[in-house]
Residue frames as qw, qx, qy, qz and C-alpha x, y, z in Angstrom:
[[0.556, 0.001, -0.080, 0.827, -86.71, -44.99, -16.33],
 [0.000, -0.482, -0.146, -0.864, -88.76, -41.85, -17.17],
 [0.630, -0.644, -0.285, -0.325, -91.24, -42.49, -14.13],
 [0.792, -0.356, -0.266, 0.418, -88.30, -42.52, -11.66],
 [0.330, 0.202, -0.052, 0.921, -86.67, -39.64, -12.78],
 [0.294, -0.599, -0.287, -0.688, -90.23, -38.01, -12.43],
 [0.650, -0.733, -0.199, 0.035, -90.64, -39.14, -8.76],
 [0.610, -0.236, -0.183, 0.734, -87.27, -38.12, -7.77],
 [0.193, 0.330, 0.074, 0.921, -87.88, -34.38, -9.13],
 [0.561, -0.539, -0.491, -0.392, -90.83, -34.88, -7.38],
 [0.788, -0.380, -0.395, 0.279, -89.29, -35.74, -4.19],
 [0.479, 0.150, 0.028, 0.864, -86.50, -33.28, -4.70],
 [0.025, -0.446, -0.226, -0.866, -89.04, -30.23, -5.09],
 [0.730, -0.514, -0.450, -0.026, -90.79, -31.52, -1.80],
 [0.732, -0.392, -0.172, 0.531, -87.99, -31.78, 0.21],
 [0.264, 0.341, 0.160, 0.888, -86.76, -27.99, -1.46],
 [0.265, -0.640, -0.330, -0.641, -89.79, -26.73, -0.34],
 [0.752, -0.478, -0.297, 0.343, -88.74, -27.62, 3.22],
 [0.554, -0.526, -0.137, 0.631, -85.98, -25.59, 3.69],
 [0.172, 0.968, 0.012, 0.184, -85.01, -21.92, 2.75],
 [0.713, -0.222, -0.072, 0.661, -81.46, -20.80, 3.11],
 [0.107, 0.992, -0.059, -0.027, -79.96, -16.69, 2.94],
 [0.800, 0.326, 0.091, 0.494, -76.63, -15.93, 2.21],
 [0.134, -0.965, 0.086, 0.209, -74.15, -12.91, 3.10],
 [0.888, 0.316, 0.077, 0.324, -71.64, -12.44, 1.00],
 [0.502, 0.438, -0.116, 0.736, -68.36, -10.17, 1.92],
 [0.492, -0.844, -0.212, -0.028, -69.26, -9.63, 5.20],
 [0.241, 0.752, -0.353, 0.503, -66.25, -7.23, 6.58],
 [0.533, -0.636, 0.465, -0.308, -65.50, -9.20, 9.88],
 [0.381, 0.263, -0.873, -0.154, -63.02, -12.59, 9.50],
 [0.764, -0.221, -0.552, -0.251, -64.50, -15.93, 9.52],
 [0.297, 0.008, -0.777, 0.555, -62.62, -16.73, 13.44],
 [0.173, 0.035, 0.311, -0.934, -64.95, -13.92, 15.12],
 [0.609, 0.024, 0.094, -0.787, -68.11, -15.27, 13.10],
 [0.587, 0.144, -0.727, -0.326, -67.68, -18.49, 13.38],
 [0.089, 0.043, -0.626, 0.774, -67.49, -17.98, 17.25],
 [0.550, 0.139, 0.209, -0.797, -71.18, -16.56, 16.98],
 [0.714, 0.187, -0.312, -0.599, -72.23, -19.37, 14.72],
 [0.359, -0.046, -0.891, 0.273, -71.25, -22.34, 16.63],
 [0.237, -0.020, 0.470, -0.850, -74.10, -20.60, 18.95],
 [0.464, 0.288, 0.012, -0.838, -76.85, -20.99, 16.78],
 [0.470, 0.261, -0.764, -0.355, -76.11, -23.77, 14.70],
 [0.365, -0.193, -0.899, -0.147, -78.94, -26.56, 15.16],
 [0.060, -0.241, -0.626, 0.739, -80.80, -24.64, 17.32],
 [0.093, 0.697, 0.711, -0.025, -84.86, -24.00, 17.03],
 [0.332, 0.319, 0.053, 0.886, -85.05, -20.43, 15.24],
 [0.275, -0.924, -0.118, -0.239, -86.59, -18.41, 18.36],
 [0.683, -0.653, 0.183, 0.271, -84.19, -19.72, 20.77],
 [0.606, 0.189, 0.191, 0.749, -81.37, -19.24, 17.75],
 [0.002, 0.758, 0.264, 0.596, -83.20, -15.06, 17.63],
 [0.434, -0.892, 0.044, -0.114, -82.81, -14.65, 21.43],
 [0.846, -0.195, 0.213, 0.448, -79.39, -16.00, 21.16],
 [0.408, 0.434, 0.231, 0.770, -78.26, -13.66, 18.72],
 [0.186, -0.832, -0.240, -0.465, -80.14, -10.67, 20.12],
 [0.503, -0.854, 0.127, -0.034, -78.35, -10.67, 23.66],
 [0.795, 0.038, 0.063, 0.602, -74.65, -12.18, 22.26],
 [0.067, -0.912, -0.075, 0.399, -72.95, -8.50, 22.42],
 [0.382, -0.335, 0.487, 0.710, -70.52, -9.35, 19.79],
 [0.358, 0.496, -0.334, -0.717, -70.59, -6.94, 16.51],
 [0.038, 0.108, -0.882, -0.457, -71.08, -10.53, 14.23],
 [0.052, 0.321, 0.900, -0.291, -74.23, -11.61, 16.08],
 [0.306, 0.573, -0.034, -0.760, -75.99, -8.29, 14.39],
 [0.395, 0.385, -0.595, -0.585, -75.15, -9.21, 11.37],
 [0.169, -0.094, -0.979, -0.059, -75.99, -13.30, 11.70],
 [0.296, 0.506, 0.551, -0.594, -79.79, -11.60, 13.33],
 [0.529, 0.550, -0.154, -0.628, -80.28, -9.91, 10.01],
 [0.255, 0.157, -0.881, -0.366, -79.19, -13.11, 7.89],
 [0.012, -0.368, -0.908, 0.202, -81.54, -15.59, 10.42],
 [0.291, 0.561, 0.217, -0.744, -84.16, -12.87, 9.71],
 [0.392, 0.481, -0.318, -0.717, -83.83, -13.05, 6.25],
 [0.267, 0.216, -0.926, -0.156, -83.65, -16.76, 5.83],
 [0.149, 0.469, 0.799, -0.346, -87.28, -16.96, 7.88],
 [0.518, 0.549, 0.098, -0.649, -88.70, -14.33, 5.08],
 [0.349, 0.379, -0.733, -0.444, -87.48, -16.35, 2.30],
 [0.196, -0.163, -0.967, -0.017, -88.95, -19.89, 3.73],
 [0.158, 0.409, 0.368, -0.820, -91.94, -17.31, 4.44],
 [0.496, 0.543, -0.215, -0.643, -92.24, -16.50, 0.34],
 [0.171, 0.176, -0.956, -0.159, -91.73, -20.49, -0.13],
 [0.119, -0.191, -0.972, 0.062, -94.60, -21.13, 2.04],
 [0.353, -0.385, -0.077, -0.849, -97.40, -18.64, 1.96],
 [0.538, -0.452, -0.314, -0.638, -99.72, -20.67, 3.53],
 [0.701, -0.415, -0.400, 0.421, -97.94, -22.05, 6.94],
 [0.459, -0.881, 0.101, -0.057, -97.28, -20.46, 10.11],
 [0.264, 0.549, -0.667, 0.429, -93.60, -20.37, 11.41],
 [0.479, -0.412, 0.549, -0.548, -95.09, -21.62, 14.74],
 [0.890, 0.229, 0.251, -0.305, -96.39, -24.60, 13.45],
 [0.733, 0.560, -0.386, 0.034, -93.57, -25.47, 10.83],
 [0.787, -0.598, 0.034, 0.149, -91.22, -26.02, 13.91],
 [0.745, 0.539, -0.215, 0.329, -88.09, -24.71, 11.88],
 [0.647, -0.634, 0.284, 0.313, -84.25, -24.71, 13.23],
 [0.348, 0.770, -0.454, -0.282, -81.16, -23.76, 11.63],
 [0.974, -0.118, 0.186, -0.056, -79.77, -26.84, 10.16],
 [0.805, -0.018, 0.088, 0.586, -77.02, -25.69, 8.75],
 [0.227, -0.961, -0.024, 0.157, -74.93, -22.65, 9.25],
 [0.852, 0.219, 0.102, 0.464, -71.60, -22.11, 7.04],
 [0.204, -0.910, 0.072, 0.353, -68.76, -19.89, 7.66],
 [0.845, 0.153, 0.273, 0.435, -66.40, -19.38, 5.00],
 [0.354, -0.509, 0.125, 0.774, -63.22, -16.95, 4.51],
 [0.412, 0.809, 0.377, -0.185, -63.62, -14.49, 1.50],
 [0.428, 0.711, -0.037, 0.556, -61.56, -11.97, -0.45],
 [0.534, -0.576, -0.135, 0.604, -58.51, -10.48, 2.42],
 [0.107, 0.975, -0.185, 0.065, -57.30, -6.49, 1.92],
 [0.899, -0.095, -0.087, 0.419, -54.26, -6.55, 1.87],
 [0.049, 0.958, 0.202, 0.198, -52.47, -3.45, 3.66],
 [0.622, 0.453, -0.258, 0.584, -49.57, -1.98, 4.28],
 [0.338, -0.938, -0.074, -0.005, -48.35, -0.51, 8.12],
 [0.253, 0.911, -0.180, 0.271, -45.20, 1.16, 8.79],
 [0.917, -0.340, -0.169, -0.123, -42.20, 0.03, 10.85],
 [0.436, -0.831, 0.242, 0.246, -38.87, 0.31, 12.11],
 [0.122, -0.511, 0.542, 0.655, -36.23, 1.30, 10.12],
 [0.412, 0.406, -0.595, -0.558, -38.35, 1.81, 6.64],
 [0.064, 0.103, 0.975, 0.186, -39.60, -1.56, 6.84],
 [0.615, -0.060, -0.203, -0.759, -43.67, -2.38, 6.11],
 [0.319, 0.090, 0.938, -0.105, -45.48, -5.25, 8.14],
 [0.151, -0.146, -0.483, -0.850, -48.58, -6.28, 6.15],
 [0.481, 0.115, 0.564, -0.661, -52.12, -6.04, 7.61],
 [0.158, -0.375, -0.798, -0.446, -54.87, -8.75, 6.16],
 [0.508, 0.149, 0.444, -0.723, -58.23, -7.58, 6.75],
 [0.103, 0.194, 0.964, 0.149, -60.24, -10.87, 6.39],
 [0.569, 0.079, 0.058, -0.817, -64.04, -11.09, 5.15],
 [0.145, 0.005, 0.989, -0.022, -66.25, -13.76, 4.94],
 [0.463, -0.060, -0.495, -0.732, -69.07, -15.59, 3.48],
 [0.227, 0.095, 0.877, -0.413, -71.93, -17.29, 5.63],
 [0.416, -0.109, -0.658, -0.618, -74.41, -18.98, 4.31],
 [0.411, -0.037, 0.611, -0.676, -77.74, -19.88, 6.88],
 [0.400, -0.067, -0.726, -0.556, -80.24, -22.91, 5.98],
 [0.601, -0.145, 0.383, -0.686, -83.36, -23.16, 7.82],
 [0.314, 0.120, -0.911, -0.237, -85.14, -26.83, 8.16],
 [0.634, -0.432, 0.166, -0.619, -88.28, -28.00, 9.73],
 [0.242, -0.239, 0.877, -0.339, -88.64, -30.36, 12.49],
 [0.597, -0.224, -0.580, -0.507, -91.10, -33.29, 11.64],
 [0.476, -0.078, 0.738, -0.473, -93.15, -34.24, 15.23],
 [0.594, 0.029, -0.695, -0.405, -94.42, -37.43, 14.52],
 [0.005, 0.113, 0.915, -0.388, -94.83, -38.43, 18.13],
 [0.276, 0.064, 0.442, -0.851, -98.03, -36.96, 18.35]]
């Protein structure tokens, strides 16, 4: 029993070391708009996911560059001694989720108030390498 648990943590801390993930938390734009930009990116090879983001003109795609930026220094300070070129990594998974809404107040005919939500979201970016075994 104890020698199983021991390979599984084993395995577990392997397979950890694989991937690297970043996180944005209360981003100020609603999950529809950046989930629009992340359906781009998602499973894609992280240059072609960097030039994808870099020429998308929409305000989220900024912000999802600096996450995919940060989520290649973090599987950077996991792996000191590999290359990115060599690791072949791609985003493998790419989560958009709604956050804390404002909840404001505009004015309206006759004395009435509609309310405005302003949405935010959380997105969460996990990086994964590709294994080539053909070669």
């Amino acid at each position: 029993m104890g020698v199983r648990k021991r390979n599984k943590a084993e395995q577990l801390k392997e397979a950890k070391m694989s991937v690297a993930f970043a996180k944005l938390n209360n981003c100020p734009t609603s999950p529809r708009k950046m989930r629009l930009v992340a359906d781009l990116v998602r499973g894609k090879d992280v240059e072609q996911a960097l030039q994808i983001l870099r020429f998308t003109t929409k305000e989220a795609a900024r912000r999802l560059d600096k996450l995919l930026l940060s989520a290649i220094a973090n599987w950077q300070s996991k792996n000191p001694d590999s290359s990115i070129e060599d690791a072949n990594l791609f985003v493998a998974e790419i989560k958009v989720d709604s956050a804390s809404v404002l909840k404001r107040l505009r004015p309206a005919p006759q004395g009435r108030a509609h309310r405005i939500r302003k949405r935010s979201n959380h997105v969460t970016i996990t990086l994964g390498e590709r294994n080539n075994t053909e070669s």
